[in-house]
ZAMARGU-4260 file (C-alpha; in steps of 0.2 Angstrom, whole numbers, plus 5000, padded with zeros to 4 digits):
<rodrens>
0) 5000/5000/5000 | 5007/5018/4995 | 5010/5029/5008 | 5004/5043/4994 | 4986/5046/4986
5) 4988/5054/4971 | 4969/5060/4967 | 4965/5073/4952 | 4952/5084/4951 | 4939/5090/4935
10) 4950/5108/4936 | 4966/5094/4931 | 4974/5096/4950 | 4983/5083/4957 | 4982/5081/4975
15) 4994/5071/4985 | 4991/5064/5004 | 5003/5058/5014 | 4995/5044/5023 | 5009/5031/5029
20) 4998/5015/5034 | 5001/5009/5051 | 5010/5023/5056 | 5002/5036/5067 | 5014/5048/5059
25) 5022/5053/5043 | 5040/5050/5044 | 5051/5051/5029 | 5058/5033/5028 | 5064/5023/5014
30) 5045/5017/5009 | 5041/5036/5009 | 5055/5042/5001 | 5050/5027/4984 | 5034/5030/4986
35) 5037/5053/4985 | 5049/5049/4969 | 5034/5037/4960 | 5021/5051/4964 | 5034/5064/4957
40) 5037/5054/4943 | 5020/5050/4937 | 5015/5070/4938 | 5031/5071/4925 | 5024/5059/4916
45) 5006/5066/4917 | 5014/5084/4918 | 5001/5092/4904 | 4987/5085/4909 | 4990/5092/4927
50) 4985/5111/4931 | 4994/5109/4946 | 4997/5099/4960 | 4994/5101/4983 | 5002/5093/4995
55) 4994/5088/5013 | 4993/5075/5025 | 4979/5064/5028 | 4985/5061/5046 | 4984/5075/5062
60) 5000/5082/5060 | 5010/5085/5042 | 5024/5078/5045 | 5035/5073/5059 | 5051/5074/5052
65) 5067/5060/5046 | 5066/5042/5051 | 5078/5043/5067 | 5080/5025/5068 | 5089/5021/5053
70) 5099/5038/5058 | 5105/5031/5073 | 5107/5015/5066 | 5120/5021/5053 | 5137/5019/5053
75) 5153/5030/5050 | 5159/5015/5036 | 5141/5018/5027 | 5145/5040/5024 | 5144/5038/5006
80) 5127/5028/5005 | 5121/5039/5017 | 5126/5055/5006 | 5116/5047/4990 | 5100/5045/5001
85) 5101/5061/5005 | 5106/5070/4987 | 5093/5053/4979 | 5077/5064/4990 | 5084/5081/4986
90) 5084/5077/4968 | 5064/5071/4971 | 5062/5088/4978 | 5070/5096/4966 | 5060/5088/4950
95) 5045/5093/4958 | 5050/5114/4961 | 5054/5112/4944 | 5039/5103/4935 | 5034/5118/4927
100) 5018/5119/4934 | 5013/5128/4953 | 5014/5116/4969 | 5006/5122/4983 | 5010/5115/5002
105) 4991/5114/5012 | 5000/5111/5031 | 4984/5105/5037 | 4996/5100/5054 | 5012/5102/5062
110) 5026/5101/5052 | 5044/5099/5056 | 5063/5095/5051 | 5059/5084/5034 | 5039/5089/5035
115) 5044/5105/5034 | 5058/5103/5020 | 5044/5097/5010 | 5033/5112/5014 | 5049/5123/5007
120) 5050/5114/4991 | 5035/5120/4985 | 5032/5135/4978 | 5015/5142/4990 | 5014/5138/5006
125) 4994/5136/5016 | 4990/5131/5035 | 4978/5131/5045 | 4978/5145/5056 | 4981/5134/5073
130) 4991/5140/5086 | 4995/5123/5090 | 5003/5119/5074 | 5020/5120/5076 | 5031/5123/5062
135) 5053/5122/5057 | 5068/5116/5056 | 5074/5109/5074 | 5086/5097/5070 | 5100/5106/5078
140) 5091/5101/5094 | 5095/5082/5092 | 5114/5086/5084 | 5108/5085/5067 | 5103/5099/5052
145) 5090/5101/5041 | 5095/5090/5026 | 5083/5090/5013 | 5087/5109/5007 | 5080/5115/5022
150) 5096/5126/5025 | 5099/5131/5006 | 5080/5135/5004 | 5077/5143/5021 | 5094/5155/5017
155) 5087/5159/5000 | 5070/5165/5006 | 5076/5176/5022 | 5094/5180/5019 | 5109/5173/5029
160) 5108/5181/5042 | 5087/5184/5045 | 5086/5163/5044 | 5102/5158/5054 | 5093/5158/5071
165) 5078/5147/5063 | 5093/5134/5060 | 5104/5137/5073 | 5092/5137/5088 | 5081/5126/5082
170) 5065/5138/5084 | 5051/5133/5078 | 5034/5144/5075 | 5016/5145/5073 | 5007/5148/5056
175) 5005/5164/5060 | 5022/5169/5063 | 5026/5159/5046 | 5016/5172/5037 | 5023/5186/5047
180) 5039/5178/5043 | 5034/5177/5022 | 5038/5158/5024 | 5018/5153/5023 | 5006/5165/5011
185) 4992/5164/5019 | 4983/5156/5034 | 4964/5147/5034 | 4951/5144/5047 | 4947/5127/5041
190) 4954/5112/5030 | 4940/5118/5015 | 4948/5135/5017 | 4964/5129/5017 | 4961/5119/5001
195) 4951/5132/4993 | 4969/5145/4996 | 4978/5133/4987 | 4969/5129/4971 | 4966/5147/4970
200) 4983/5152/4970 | 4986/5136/4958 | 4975/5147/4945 | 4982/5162/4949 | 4998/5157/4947
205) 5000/5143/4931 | 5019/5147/4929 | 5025/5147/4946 | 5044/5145/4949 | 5054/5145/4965
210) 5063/5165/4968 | 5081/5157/4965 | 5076/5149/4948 | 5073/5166/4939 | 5085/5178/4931
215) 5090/5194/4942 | 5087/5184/4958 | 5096/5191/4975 | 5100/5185/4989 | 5089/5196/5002
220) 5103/5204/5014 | 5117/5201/5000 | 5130/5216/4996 | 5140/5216/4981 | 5155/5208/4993
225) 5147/5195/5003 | 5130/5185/5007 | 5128/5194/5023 | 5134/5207/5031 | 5153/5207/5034
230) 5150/5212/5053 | 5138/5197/5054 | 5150/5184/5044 | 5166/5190/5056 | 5157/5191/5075
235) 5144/5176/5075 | 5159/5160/5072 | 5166/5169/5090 | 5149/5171/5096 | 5146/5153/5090
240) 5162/5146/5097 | 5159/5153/5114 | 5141/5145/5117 | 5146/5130/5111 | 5161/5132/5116
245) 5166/5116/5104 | 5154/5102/5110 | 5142/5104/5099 | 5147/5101/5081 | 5129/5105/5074
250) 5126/5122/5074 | 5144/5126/5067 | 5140/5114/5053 | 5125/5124/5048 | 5132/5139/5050
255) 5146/5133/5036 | 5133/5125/5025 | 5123/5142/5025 | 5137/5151/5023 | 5147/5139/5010
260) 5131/5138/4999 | 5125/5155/5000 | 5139/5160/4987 | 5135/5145/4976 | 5122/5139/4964
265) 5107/5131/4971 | 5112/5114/4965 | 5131/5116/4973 | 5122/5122/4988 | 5112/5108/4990
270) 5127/5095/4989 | 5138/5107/5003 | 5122/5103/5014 | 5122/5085/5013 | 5140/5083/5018
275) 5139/5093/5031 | 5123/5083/5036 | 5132/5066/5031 | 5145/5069/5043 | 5133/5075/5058
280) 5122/5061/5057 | 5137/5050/5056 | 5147/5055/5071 | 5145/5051/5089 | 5136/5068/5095
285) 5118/5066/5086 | 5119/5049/5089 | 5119/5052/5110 | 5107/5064/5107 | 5096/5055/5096
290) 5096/5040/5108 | 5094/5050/5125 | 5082/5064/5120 | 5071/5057/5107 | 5071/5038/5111
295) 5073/5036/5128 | 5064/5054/5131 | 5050/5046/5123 | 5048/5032/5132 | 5047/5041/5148
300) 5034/5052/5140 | 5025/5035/5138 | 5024/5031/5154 | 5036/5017/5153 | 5043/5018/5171
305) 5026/5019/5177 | 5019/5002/5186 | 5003/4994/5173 | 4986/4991/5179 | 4985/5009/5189
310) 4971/5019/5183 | 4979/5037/5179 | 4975/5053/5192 | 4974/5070/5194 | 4975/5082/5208
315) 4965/5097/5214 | 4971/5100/5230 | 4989/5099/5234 | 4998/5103/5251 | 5016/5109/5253
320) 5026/5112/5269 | 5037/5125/5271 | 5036/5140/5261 | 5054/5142/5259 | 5062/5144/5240
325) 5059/5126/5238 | 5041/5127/5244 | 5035/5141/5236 | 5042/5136/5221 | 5033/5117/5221
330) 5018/5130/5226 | 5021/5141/5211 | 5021/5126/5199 | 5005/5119/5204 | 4997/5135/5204
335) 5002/5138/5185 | 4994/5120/5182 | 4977/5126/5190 | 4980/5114/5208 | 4975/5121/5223
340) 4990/5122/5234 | 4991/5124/5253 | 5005/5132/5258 | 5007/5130/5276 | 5024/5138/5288
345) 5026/5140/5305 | 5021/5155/5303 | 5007/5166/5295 | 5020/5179/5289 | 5033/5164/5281
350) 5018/5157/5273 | 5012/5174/5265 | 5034/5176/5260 | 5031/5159/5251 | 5016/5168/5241
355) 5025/5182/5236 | 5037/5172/5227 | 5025/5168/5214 | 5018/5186/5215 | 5036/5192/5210
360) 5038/5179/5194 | 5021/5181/5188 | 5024/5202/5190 | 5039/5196/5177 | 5030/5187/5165
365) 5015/5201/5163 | 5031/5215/5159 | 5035/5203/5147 | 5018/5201/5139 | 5017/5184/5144
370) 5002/5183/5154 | 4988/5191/5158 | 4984/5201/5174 | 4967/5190/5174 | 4977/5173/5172
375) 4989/5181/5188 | 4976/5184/5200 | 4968/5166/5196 | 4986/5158/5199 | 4987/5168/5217
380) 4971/5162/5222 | 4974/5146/5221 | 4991/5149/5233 | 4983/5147/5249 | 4995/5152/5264
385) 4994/5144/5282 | 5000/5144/5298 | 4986/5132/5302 | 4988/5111/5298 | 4969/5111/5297
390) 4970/5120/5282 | 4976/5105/5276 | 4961/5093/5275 | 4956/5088/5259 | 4973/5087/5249
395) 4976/5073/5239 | 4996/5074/5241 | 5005/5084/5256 | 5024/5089/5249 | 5037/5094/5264
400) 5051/5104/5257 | 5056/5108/5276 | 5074/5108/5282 | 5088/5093/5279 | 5084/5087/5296
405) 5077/5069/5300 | 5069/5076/5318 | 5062/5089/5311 | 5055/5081/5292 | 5046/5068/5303
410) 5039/5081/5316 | 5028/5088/5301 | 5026/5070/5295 | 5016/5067/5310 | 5007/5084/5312
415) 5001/5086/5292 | 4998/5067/5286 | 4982/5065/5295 | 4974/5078/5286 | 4977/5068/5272
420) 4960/5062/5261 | 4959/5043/5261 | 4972/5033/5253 | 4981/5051/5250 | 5001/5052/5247
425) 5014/5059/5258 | 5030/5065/5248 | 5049/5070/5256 | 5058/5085/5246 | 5074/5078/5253
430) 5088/5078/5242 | 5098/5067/5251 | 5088/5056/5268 | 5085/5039/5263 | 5066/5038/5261
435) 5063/5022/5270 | 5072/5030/5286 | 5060/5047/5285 | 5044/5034/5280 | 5046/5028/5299
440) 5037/5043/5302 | 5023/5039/5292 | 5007/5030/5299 | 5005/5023/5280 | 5024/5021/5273
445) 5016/5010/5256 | 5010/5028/5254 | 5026/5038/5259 | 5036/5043/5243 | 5052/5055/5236
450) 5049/5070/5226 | 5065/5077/5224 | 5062/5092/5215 | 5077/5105/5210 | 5081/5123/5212
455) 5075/5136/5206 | 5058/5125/5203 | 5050/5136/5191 | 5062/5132/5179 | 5071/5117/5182
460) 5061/5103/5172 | 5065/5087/5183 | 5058/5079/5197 | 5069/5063/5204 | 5056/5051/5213
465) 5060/5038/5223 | 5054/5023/5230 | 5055/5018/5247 | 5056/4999/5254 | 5036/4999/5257
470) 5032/5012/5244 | 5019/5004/5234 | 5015/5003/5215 | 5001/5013/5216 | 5008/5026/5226
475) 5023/5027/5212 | 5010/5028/5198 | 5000/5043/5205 | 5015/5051/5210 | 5023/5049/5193
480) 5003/5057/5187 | 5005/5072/5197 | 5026/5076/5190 | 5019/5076/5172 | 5004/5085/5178
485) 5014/5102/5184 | 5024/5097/5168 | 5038/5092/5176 | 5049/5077/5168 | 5051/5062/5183
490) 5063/5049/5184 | 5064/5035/5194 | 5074/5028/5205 | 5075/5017/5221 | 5079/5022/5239
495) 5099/5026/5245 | 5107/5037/5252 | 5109/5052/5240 | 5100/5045/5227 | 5106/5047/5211
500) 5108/5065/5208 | 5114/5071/5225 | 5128/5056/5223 | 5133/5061/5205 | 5134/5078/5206
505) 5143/5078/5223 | 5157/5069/5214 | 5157/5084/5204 | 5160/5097/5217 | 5171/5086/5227
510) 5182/5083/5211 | 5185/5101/5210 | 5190/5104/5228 | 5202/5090/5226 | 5210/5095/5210
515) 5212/5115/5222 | 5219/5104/5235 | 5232/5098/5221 | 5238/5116/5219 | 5229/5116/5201
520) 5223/5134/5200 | 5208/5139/5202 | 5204/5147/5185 | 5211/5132/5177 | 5200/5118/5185
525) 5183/5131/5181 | 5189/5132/5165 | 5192/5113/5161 | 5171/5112/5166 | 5167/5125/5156
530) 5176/5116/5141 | 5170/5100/5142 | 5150/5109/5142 | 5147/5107/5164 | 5136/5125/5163
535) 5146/5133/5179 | 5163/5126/5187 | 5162/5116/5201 | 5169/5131/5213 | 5155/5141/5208
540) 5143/5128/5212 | 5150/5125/5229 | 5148/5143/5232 | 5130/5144/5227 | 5124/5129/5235
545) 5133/5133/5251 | 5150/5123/5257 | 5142/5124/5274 | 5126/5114/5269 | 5138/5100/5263
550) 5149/5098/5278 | 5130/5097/5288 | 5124/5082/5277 | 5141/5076/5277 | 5144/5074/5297
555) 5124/5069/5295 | 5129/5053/5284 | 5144/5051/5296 | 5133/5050/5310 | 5119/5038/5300
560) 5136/5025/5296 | 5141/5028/5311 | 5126/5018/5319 | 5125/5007/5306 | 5146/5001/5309
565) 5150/5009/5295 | 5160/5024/5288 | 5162/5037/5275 | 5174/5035/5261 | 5187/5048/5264
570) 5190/5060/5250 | 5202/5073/5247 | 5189/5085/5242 | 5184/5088/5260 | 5201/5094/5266
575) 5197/5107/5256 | 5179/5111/5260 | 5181/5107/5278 | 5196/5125/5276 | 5186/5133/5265
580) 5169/5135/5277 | 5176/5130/5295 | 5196/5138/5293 | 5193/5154/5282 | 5175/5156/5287
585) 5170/5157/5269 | 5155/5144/5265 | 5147/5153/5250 | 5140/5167/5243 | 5126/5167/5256
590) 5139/5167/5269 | 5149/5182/5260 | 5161/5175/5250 | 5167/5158/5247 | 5180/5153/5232
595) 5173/5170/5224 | 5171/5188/5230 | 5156/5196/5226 | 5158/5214/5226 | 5143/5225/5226
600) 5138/5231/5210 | 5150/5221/5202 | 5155/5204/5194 | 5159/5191/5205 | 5180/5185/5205
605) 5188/5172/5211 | 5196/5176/5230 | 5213/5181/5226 | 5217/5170/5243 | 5217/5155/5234
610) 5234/5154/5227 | 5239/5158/5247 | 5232/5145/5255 | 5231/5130/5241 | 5245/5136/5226
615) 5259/5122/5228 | 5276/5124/5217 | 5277/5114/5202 | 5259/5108/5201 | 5255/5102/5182
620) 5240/5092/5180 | 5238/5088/5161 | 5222/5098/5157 | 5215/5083/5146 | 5216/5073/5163
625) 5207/5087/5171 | 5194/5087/5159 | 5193/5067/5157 | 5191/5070/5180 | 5175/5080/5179
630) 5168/5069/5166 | 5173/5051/5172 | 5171/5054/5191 | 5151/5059/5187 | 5149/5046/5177
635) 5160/5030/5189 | 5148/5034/5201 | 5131/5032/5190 | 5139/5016/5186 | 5140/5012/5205
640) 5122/5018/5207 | 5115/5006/5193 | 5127/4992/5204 | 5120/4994/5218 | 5102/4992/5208
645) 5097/5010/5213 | 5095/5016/5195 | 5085/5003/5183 | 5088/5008/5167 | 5098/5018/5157
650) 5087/5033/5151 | 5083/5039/5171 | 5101/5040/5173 | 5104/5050/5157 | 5090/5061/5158
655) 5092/5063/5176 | 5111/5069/5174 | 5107/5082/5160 | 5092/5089/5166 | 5094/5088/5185
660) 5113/5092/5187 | 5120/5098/5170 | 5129/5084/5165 | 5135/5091/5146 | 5119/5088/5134
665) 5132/5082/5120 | 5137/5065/5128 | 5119/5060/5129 | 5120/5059/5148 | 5132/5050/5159
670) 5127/5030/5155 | 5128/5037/5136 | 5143/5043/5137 | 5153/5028/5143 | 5141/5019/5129
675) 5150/5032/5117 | 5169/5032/5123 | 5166/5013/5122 | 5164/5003/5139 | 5182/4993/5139
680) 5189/5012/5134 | 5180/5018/5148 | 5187/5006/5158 | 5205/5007/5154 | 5205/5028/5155
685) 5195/5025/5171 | 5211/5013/5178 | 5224/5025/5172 | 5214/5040/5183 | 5214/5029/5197
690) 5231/5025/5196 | 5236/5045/5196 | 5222/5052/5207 | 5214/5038/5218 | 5205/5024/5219
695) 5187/5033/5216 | 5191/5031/5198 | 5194/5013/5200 | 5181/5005/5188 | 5169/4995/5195
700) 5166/4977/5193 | 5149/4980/5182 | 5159/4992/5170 | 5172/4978/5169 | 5159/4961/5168
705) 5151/4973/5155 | 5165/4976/5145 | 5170/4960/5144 | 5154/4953/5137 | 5153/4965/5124
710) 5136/4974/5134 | 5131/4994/5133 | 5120/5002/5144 | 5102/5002/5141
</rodrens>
């Protein structure tokens, strides 16, 4: 069965719908791509019978895009196969733009990366005027770029420099700003207006061609000496350098392509973009990014962590305790998603604080335009402060995002979980306190769960949950309903200490106190973070999240082993902290100054006492092995983590790491990354680390059983 109907009308216009059987989406795959050259093919053949011919989908959306699986599937041995595929579809698209007669594009949906490329082959472009219809060239976002002449047709239409954020970020738009934009003629209410628009303009227009296929054509924004402005061609490879900061290959590679083949004929063009695509799509960057934010995104969008057999909720009525930053930011988020959200502190006055904090980020977003003052009063209202645990009857969930303090976490426990409506859940903000310990406290613990959410919450999109001992399936599944309900993204994970986020990412700051400890300088050890794409350096992170609070959760844990026979692994890191905040008395920024000074009014610097207290003659780490430190450290101990059977799968440890704690996006996360250096490499670089800086970069024995069977993770 065709994937295309090809239908003429009485007025001698061929209408072709894209309608893949058994697909819920159109995808350009290798029956698409036979069955788009036979329709193209037949119109040739046919070509003065036909008046004309409009494109559109007979599914909900237009089209989705490329076929990702046999994307990631391909190899860097199969480049040149890869590049006729691309240039065999180009030339498809190509024959049709130039069939002599108009071809109209009816977007009767969202269409996207390939879907799109279609739309931009033809020579008119129609859509329904739905908000929701979404509409570009994202590829960038998954390490990739548009090639199916997305990039030499988009350049040709604005200009070089109008269309490069539309490639390089990825952004994608509404109909409505496509017509603003001139890349879509005109919008219709309905799917008969939207078809009536492109017959119409099929009529009107019998002799249509594509801009760059007539004589005298210019590129818009050219001068006599360049494509774009000589300002523009000089400053954005430095600006591009310096975001990228030489992770990410994509948007450089687009940048080249546009550039390359806006001096060029279209059909040169064209070839420029499918080598650069061809080697993109070929190397081991899209390829972590393919697999960890597409597929294994996916899945969790699916549900697939969530248990089977629980009937899905929602909830209307929410409490949170403590109306700290924490607190009132699980309060905001709720608020935004329309739950009724009780937010309860020891006081009337810290409650009403905890409000305020929404009041201030919704004041931001009306300056902005963003909402309106009618949408702002209705998110307030449904922030109810409290001093009172009565106030509390009736919610369906109670969230305490109180103090690190076991004492204290169970104290509110006790006071707030009987207000609780019948079979209602009890969740623990902690970051670090092992659920099953705080679930002692709990009078139901199959109904005790984590919610680890992350600062600040209005913007940070994960939530880590995790399952106590008794936590029960049920109690998973609803809690997994309400994180995707305040449209956050959950993964899961089961009880330790730490977690998995807390652990990985205090490997991180700990590494970088170690290597100041080793006289590397300070600059040096930031800047070998910033290289390898960690957002901020791990001393900056120390100072923000307060070296204070980590020696209290630190000497916490040391008391916890303690009972239990046990100790803390010692670390060099904490020599270093232990100085920092108890020695020098400078635990952070909150505390006035910690690695950095923070001068009023001005930039914060790092505190020119460092050299003093940790320079040592003759220190010379290699900077690879200081960049291989922060990298392989974060990613040893997710190996540990999926050991000791705390992480499950894979995808929660990579999305986990990249959306909770900045593990660079490039590598896919941190179980994708050792997939993509190659598990027995990853093994050997890990024993050569050890060898120099300790045994915490000894591999462990799953990485090492792995490697020798051949296995990834997955």
């Amino acid at each position: 069965m065709s994937s295309i109907q090809y239908q003429q009308d009485a007025d001698g216009i061929v209408t072709l719908t894209i309608d893949m059987p058994g697909q819920s989406a159109n995808t350009m795959n290798t029956a698409f791509r036979a069955d788009y050259a036979a329709a193209v093919e037949r119109l040739q053949a046919e070509r003065d019978q036909i008046t004309g011919v409009i494109i559109t989908s007979g599914k909900k959306t237009f089209f989705a895009g490329g076929d990702l699986n046999s994307l990631l599937a391909v190899q860097p041995s199969e480049k040149a196969a890869l590049f006729e595929r691309a240039q065999g579809m180009k030339a498809t698209l190509r024959q049709l733009e130039k069939l002599g007669k108009p071809v109209v594009a009816a977007i009767n949906g969202t269409a996207l990366g390939g879907g799109f490329e279609l739309c931009l082959a033809c020579h008119a472009r129609f859509a329904l005027a739905d908000p929701s219809i979404a509409l570009g060239l994202p590829e960038v976002g998954l390490g990739l770029l548009p090639g199916g002449g997305g990039i030499v047709r988009l350049v040709r239409l604005l200009g070089l420099e109008a269309a490069m954020p539309y490639l390089q970020e990825g952004t994608t738009f509404a109909p409505e700003k496509a017509k603003a934009l001139g890349l879509v003629n005109d919008t219709a209410a309905d799917a008969e207006g939207l078809m009536r628009l492109a017959r119409e303009w099929i009529q009107a227009h019998p002799e249509a061609t594509q801009p760059w296929d007539r004589k005298g054509w210019r590129l818009p924004g050219a001068t006599e000496l360049a494509p774009a402005s000589l300002t523009f061609l000089r400053t954005a490879p430095v600006q591009l350098m310096k975001k990228t900061r030489g992770c990410y290959p994509a948007p450089m590679a687009i940048f080249s392509a546009a550039v390359e083949g806006a001096v060029v004929d279209f059909d040169t063009a064209s070839t420029i973009e499918s080598r650069h695509f061809v080697g993109l799509a070929t190397g081991p960057v899209a390829k972590n990014l393919i697999t960890t934010f597409f597929f294994q995104m996916n899945e969790i969008k699916a549900d697939k962590g969530r248990p089977a057999g629980v009937p899905p909720k929602r909830f209307a009525r929410v409490g949170v305790l403590g109306a700290g930053m924490m607190g009132a930011g699980i309060a905001h988020v709720n608020a935004l998603r329309g739950i009724t959200t009780v937010l309860k502190d020891v006081t009337p006055e810290q409650a009403a604080k905890g409000k305020a904090h929404s009041e201030k980020l919704l004041a931001k977003r009306i300056a902005k335009g963003a909402m309106t003052e009618a949408r702002r009063d209705a998110v307030l209202q449904a922030i109810v402060p409290t001093a009172d645990a009565a106030d509390l009857a009736g919610c369906e969930l109670i969230i305490e995002a109180v103090f690190e303090n076991r004492e204290l976490k169970a104290r509110v426990t006790q006071e707030a979980e009987p207000h609780l409506v019948p079979g209602g859940i009890f969740a623990s903000n902690t970051s670090t306190l092992p659920i099953t310990g705080l679930a002692k406290a709990s009078a139901h613990p199959e109904r005790f769960i984590g919610l680890h959410f992350f600062s600040p919450v209005d913007r940070m999109p994960l939530v880590e949950v995790i399952k106590g001992r008794e936590t029960s399936p049920e109690t998973l599944a609803h809690a997994l309903d309400y994180v995707k309900q305040i449209g956050k993204t959950p993964i899961v994970v089961n009880d330790s200490r730490g977690f998995f986020t807390s652990r990985v990412f205090g490997t991180f700051t700990k590494e970088g106190a170690a290597m100041l400890g080793e006289g590397v300088p300070a600059a040096l050890i930031e800047n070998a973070a910033l290289s390898v794409g960690m957002p901020v350096g791990p001393l900056a992170v120390m100072d923000e999240t307060s070296m204070a609070l980590s020696l209290s959760v630190k000497r916490q844990t040391e008391a916890d082993l303690a009972a239990e026979g046990k100790t803390l692994p010692a670390h060099p890191g904490w020599a270093v902290i232990e100085r920092m905040a108890d020695g020098l008395k400078r635990p952070g920024r909150a505390g006035g100054g910690g690695y950095y000074d923070y001068p009023e009014g001005e930039p914060k610097r790092l505190w020119s006492g460092l050299q003093a207290e940790f320079g040592q003659p003759g220190a010379d780490v290699p900077f690879e092995d200081l960049r291989d430190r922060i990298l392989y450290i974060q990613a040893i101990e997710a190996i540990r983590i999926v050991q000791e059977g705390v992480i499950e799968c894979a995808r929660d440890a990579n999305i986990g790491s990249v959306l909770g704690i900045g593990f660079p996006r490039w590598t896919g996360g941190v179980l994708q990354f050792v997939n993509m250096v190659g598990l027995p490499a990853f093994a050997q670089r890990a024993a050569e680390l050890a060898q120099r800086y300790g045994e915490r970069f000894a591999p462990p024995a799953l990485l090492l059983d792995m490697a020798q069977r051949g296995e990834r993770f997955a």
